[in-house]
N, C-alpha and C positions, 0 to 999 in steps of 0.2 A: 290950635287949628289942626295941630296933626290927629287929635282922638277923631273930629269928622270923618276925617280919608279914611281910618281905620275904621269907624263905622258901617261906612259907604261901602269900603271891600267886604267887611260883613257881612253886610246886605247882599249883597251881589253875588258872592260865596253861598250862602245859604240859600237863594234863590238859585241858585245853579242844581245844587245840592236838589232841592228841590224836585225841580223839575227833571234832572234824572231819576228819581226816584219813585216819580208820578205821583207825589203826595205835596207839592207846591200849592196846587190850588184849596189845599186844607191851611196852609199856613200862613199868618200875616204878616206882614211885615217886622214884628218886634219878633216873633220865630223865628222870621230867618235871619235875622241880625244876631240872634240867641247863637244859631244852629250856624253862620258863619265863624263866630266869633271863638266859639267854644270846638268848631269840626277843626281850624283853624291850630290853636291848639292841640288837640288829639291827633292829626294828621301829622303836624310837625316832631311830633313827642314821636310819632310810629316811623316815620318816615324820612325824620332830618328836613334839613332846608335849601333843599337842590331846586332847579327849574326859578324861574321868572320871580320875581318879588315886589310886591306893590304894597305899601303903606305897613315896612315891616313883615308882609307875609308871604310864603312863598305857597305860588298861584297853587298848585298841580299838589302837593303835598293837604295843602289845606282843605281843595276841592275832595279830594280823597275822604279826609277828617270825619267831613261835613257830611257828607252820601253815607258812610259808618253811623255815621252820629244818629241822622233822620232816617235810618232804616232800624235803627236798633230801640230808638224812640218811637218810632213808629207801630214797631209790632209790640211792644209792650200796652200802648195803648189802644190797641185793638186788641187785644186781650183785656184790656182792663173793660172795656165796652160790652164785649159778647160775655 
């Protein structure tokens, strides 16, 4: 039961993510469970595990990850488009 909650923050992370970044409305749901899960990681690894923690992940650190993650995915594939 607990990989759900971990998905769920995922979700929720990469939709956050998202939607700072202005490029949420290109991503589906399995993106932003990708780009929670994985910004989530990357953020932790840069930033340690300070601030708030839900479902093993800490909020602020992973939001961070995420918006890195889907901006740096983002412009490569706008590049790969044009």
């Amino acid at each position: 039961m607990h990989w759900l909650w971990v998905l769920i923050v995922g979700a929720i992370i990469g939709a956050i993510a998202g939607a700072i970044t202005a490029k949420g409305h290109s991503m589906g749901w399995i993106s932003n469970i990708l780009a929670g899960l994985v910004g989530a990681s990357l953020g932790q690894a840069l930033l340690g595990t300070w601030g708030p923690s839900l479902a093993g992940m800490a909020i602020i650190p992973s939001i961070v990850g995420a918006v890195i993650l889907v901006a740096v995915v983002s412009f490569f594939v706008s590049r790969i488009k044009n």
